[in-house]
N, C-alpha and C positions, 0 to 999 in steps of 0.2 A: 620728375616729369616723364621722363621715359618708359620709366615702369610703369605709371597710369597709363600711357600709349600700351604698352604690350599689356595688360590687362583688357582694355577694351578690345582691344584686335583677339584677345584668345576669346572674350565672350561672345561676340562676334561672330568668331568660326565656330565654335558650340552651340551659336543659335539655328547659323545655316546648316550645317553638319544634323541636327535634331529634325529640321523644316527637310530635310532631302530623307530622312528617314521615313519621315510621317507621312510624305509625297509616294513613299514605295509600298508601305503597309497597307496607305487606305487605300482602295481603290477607285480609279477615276467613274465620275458618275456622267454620262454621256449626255446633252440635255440638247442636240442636234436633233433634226425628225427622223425616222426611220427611212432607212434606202430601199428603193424597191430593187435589188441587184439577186436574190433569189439565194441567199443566205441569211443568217438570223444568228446576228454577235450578241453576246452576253450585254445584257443592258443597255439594247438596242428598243425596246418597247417598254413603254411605262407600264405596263402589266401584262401579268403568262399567268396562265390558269390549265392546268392537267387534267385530264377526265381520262377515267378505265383505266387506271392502273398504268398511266403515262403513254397512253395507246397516241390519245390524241391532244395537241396542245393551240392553244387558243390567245393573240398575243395581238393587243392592241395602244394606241397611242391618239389620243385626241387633240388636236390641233385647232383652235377655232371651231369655224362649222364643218371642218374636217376630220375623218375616222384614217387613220394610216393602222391596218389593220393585216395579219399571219395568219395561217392556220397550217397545220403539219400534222401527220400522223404516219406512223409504219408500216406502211403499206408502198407496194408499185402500181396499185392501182388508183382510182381518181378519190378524191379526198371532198366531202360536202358541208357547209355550215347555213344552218336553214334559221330563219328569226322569226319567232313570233305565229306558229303554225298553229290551227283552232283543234281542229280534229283528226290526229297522228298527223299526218305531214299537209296537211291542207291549209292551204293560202299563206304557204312558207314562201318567204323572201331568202330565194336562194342563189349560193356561189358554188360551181362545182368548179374543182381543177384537175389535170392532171398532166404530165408531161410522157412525150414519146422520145425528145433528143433535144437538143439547146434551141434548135428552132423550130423546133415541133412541140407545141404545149397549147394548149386552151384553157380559160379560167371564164367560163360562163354565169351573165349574170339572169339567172331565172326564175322560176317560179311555179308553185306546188297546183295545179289546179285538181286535183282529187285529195282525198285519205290516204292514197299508198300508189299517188302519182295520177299521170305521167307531170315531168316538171320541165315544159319546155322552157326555152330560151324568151324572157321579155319581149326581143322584139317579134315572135310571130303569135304574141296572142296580143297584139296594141299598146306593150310596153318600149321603152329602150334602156340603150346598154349604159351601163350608168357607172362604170367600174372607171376609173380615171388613168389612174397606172394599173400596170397589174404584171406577175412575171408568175413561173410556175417554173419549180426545179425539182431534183432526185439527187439523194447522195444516200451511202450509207444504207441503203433502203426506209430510207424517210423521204416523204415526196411532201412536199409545201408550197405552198401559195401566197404569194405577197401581195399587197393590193392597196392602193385609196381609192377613198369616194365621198360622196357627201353626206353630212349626219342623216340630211332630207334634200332627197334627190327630186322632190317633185312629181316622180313618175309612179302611177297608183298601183305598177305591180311590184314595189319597193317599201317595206316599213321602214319609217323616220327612226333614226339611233337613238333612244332616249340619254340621256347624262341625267335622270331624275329618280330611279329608280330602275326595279329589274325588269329584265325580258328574257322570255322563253325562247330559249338555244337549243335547237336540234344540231348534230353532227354525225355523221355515218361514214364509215370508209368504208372503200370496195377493194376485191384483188385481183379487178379486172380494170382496162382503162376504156371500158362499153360503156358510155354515155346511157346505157335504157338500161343498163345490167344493175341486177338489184344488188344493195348494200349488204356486206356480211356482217358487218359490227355498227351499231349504232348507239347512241345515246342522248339524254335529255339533260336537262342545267335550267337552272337560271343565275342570270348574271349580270348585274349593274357596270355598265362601260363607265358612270362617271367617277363610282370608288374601286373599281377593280375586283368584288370582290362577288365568287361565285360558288354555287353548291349544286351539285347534282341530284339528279332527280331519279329515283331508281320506280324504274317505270315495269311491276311485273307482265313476265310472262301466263299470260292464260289461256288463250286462243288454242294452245295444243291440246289443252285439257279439256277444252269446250268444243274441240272438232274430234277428239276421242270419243267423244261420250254420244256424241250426235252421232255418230259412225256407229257404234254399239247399238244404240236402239235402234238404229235402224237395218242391222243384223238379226236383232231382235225381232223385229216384228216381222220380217222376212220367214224368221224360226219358226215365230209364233202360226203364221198363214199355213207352214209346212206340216205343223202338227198335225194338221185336219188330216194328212194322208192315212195317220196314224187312226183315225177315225173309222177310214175307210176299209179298212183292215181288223179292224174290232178289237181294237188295245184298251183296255178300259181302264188304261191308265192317260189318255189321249186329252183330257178336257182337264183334269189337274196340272196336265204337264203347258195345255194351251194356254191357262191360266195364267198362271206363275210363269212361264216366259213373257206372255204378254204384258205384265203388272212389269216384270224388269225390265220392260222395253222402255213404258213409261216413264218409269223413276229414273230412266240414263237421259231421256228426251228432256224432262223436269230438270236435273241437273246441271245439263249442258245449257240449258236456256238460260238457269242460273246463274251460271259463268257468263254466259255472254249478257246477260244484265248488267251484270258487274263492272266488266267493261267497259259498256257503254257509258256507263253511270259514270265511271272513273276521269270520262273524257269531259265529265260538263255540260255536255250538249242536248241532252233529252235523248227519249229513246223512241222506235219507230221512225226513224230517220231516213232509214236504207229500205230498199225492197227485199234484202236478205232478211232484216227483222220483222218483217210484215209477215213474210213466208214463214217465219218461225214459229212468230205467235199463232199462227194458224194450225200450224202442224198439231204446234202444242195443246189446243185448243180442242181438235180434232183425234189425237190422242188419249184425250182424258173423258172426252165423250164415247169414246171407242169401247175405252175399259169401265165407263158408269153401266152402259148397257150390258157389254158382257157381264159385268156382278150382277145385274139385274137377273141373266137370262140364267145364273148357275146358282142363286141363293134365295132368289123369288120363285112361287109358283105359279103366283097371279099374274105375273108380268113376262114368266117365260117365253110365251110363244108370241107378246106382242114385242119384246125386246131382242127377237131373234137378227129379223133382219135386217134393224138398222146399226145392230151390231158387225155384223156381215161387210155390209158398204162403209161404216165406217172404217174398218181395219183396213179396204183395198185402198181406200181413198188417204188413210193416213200411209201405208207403205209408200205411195206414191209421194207422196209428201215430206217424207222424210228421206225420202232420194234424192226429190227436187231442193229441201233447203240443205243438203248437204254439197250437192250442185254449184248452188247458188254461192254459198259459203265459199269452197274452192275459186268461182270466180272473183267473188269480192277480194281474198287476198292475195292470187295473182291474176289480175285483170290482163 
């Protein structure tokens, strides 16, 4: 009898001895809401999703009709998560944070009213602040933003959280903590809050190619006007050379408008949209009429001298035009 006693008693302590093993191995899984206290513990949110090479992280937990919602990136300056914006950053549902000292922080809830801004604060274009808790901290040189709110806050300058499918996630960090100061790093995603699971969106660069090229032809045609000096002077190599600059002004004009097609095209939204592509199309338009007539007035004889001078006013009229949508272009990307 006693030896059955000290049998069960060792099995006993081998069962408990095994259970305080398994208690140390596995790791505890936290099923508490997220704290807004301005730190971010390991399996503190039901999903973390990384964009850029761990630049920026994105870390949420759904609760009811509640979002208890992170964002953090390595940066000291203010850190942005924008939802569901149509055309580059327009009629983004945005949070911007960034801290100055433990009592010095802002975590603003606002909103994209242009393409490339400005994104004031809800409440001074008819929205309000709709952010419930919110903290913003620095350590480490990661700066983060803790925050809840409601899936659908009600307020029209706010997109509702879908749990049904994905939405488009813009994020940018700056390395200044200027609220108007523009982003150095940004990025695009889309991401389902209700399964966690998300993919980036590699949004090319083209703009620099397409503000190269318009820049070139419009060096070009500059060139091309200068050559006539060469006229005046009796180079008679002067109307070959006016030519063929002028044909390459063309093909950089053609080019670059092609890129900016491209773009546009990329966004979804139709093209002719801006008064910069109005201006474009015009240039372009007025460019290719430039150079039908100068062919005219250099390989025709019948039509030389009536092709003379609307060749003439066209070339001034497209210089001037290709100043102006270069102009224009400059303001469009920084207004």
């Amino acid at each position: 009898m006693a030896e059955g006693r000290t049998d069960l008693a060792r099995t006993l302590a081998t069962a408990g001895l095994l259970l305080l093993l398994a208690m140390a191995v596995v790791p505890a899984v936290s099923t508490a809401d997220p704290v807004v206290d301005g730190t971010i513990a390991p399996g503190e949110y039901a999903f973390n999703q990384s964009f850029q090479d761990d630049l920026f992280h994105l870390l949420w937990t759904i609760e009811g009709d509640t979002i208890h919602l992170a964002i953090e990136a390595r940066t000291t300056g203010w850190i942005a998560l924008g939802l569901e914006p149509t055309v580059i950053m327009q009629d983004a549902d945005m949070i911007i944070g960034w801290w100055n000292s433990t009592t010095d922080f802002q975590v603003v809830d606002a909103f994209s009213t242009g393409q490339t801004g400005p994104h004031p604060p809800d409440t001074e274009i008819g929205g309000s602040y709709d952010i419930l808790t919110w903290l913003a901290s620095q350590s480490g040189g990661w700066t983060r933003v803790e925050l809840t709110r409601k899936l659908a806050t009600g307020d029209h300058r706010d997109h509702a959280i879908r749990t049904d499918g994905t939405m488009s996630v813009m994020w940018a960090v700056s390395d200044t903590r200027e609220y108007e100061a523009k982003h150095a790093q940004r990025g695009l995603a889309e991401v389902d809050f209700g399964s966690g699971e998300a993919e980036e969106v590699e949004a090319p660069v083209l703009w620099p190619y397409h503000a190269a090229l318009m820049t070139t032809g419009t060096v070009l045609f500059v060139a091309t006007y200068a050559s006539l000096t060469y006229r005046k002077l009796k180079k008679k190599w002067w109307l070959e050379a006016h030519h063929y600059v002028g044909t390459a002004a063309v093909v950089c004009a053609v080019a670059g408008l092609s890129i900016g097609f491209v773009m546009v095209g990329g966004l979804e939204q139709g093209h002719l949209r801006v008064m910069h592509s109005f201006i474009g199309a015009t240039t372009l338009t007025v460019g290719l009429a430039c150079l039908a007539a100068g062919s005219l007035f250099m390989w025709t004889k019948r039509l030389k001298r009536a092709s003379r001078r609307p060749h003439i006013a066209l070339g001034v009229v497209g210089i001037a035009m290709m100043v102006v949508t270069v102009v224009s272009g400059l303001m469009y990307v920084f207004p």
